[in-house]
VOGU-3710 file (C-alpha; in Angstrom, 3 decimals, decimal comma):
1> xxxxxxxxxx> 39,962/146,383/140,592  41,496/144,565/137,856  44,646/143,324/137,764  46,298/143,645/134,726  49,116/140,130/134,005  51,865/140,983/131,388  52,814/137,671/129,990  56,700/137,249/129,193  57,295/138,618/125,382  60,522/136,125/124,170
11> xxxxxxxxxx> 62,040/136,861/121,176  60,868/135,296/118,262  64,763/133,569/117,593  64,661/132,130/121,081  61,112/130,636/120,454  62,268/128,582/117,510  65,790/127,489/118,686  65,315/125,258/121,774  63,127/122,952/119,298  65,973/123,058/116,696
21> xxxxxxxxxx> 68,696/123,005/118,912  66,791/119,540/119,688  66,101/117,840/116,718  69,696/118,427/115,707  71,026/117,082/118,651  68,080/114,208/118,060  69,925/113,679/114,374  71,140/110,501/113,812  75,088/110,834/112,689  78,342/109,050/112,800
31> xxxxxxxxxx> 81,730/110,978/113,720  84,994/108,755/112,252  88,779/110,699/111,932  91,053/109,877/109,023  94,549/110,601/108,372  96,767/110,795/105,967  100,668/110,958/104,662  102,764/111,474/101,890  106,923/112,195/101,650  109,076/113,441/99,765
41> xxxxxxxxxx> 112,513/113,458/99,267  113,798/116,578/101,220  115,294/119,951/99,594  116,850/121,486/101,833  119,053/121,163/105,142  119,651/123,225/108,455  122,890/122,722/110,078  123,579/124,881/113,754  127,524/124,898/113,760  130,020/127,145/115,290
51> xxxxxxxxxx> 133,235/127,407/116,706  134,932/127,422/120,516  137,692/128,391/121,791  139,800/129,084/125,137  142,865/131,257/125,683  143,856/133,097/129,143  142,169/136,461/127,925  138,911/137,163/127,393  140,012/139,067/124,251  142,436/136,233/122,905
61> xxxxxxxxxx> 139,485/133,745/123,146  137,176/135,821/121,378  139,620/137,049/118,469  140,335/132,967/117,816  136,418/132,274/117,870  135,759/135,359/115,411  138,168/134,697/113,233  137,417/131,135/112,682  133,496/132,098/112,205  134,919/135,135/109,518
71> xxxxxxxxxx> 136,838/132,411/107,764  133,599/130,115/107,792  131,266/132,934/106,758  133,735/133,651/103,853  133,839/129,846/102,484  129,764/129,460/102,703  129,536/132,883/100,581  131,705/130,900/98,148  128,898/128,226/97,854  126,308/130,952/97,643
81> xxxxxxxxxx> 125,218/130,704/100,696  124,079/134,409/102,388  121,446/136,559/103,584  118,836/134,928/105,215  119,767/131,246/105,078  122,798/132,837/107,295  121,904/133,855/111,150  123,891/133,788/114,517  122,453/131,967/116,849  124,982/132,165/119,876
91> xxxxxxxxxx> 127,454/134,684/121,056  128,808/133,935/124,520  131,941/134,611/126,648  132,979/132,844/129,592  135,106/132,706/132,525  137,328/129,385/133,048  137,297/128,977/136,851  140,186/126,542/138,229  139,056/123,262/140,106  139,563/124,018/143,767
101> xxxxxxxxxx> 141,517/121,404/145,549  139,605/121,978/148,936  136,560/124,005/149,918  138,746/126,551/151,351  140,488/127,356/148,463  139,666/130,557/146,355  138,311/130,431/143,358  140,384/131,969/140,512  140,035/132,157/136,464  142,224/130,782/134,457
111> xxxxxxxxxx> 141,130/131,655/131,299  138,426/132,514/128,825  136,145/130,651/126,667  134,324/131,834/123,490  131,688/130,420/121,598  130,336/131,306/118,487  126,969/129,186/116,753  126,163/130,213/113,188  122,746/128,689/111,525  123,107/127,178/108,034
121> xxxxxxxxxx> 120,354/126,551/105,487  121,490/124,998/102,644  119,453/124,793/99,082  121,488/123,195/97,095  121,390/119,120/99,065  124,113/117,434/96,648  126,711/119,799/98,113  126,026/119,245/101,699  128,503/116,769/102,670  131,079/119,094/100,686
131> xxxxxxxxxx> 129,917/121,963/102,946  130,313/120,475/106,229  134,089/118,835/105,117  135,049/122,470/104,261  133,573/124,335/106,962  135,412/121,581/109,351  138,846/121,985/107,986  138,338/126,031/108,548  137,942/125,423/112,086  134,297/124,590/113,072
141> xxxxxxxxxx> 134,354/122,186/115,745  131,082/122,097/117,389  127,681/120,956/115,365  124,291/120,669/117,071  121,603/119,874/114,708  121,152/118,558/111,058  117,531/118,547/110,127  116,012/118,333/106,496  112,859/119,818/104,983  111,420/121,121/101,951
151> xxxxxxxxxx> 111,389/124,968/101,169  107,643/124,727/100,312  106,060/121,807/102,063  102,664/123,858/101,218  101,793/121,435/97,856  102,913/118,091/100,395  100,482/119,500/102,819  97,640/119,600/100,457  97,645/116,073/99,622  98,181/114,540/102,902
161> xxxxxxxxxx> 95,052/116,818/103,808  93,175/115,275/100,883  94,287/111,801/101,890  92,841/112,448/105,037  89,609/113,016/104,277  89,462/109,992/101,462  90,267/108,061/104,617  87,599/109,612/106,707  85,202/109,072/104,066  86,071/105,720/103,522
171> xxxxxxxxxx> 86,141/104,467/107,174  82,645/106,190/107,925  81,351/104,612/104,871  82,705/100,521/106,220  80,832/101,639/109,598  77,420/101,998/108,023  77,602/99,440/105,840  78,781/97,544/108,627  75,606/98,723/110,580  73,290/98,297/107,682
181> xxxxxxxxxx> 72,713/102,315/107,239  73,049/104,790/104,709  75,512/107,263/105,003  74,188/110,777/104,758  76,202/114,222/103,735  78,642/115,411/105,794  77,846/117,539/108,821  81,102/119,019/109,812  85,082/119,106/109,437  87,494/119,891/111,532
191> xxxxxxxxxx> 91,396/119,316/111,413  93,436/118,214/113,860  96,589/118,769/113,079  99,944/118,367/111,102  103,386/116,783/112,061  106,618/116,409/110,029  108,087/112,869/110,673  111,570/111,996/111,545  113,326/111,692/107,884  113,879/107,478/107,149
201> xxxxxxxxxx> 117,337/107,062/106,165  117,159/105,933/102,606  120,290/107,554/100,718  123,728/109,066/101,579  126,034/111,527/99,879  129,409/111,469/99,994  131,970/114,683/99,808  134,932/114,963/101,108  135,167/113,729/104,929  131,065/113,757/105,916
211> xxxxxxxxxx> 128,702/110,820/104,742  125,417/112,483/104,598  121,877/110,572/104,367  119,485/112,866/103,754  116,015/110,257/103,670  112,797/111,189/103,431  111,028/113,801/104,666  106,997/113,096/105,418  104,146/115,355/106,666  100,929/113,519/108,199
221> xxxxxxxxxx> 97,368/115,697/108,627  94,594/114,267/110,986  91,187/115,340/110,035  87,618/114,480/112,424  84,550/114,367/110,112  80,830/114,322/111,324  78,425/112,349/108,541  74,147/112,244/109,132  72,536/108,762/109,255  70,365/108,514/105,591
231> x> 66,764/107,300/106,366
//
């Protein structure tokens, strides 16, 4: 009797990449990152303010905290400042507990405290120190942030992106000539990543009561760029 062998049948795709998978990881080829950064001066500020207050009721704390917010929103509508570029952040209401003179003692409230935190964008930079001066003197007493940017970093981005890969380019090309090779086209790009620097003080504006300086504002992009090694 004959036997009859059935020899394994591979696809035709699997046949062919094993010896390409190979010779490309046989390629020759240099991997270098580059970076790059540009600034700006910034057009635009976010400010988280608010106001707090305590009273023995819960409902006398939280009438002085939303009135002084009301009287706030009121003067930033004045400087055109609504919608969107005007968000609560923080509503809360707490209990005042008395300090206990002994362990024994029972704890008891004495009072109320409100708090009220309003975010701020402001467009318009050259007013900024006049915002915060008015917005003070109608009773905002806490502020927890001031941090500039630019309404559309996009065009800032693009360069520093560009810059990046100039650098790339330019440090992969020192390495081969370096090594005595030739540089070959460029194999693959990836990027990894953006950041938005901490503004350099560089300027300040002054209105009424708050000095302001409002810097620079940079954004960096990283870029990792694979080149082939020219015969």
């Amino acid at each position: 009797m004959r036997r009859l062998s059935i020899a394994p049948v591979l696809p035709l795709f699997l046949l062919f990449a094993a010896p390409l998978a190979a010779q490309d990881a046989a390629t020759p080829r240099i991997q270098v990152s580059g970076e790059g950064q540009v600034s700006a001066a910034p057009d635009m500020a976010t400010i988280t303010l608010g106001v707090s207050a305590q009273a023995d009721t819960a409902a006398a704390a939280m009438d002085m905290t939303s009135g002084a917010t009301q009287k706030i929103l009121g003067r930033l509508e004045g400087f055109e400042i609504t919608g969107g570029d005007v968000q609560t952040m923080d509503l809360s209401l707490n209990p005042v507990w008395n300090n206990r003179a002994t362990s024994q003692d029972a704890p008891e409230i004495t009072g109320f405290s409100a708090s009220n935190q309003v975010m701020v964008r402001v467009r318009d930079l050259p007013k900024l120190g006049e915002i915060l001066g008015a917005v003070l003197s109608d009773g905002a007493n806490t502020l927890n942030g001031l941090n500039f940017g630019l309404q559309d970093p996009g065009p800032l981005l693009a360069q520093a992106r560009a810059k990046a890969v100039k650098d790339a380019m330019a440090r992969a090309g020192i390495y081969a000539d370096a090594a005595g090779l030739t540089l070959g086209p460029v194999l693959s790009i990836s990027e990894g990543g953006t950041a938005v620097p901490r503004p350099e003080m560089m300027m300040s504006m002054r209105a009424a009561d708050v000095p302001v300086a409002q810097g620079e504002t940079g954004i960096s992009a990283s870029v990792s760029m694979v080149f082939s090694i020219g015969e």
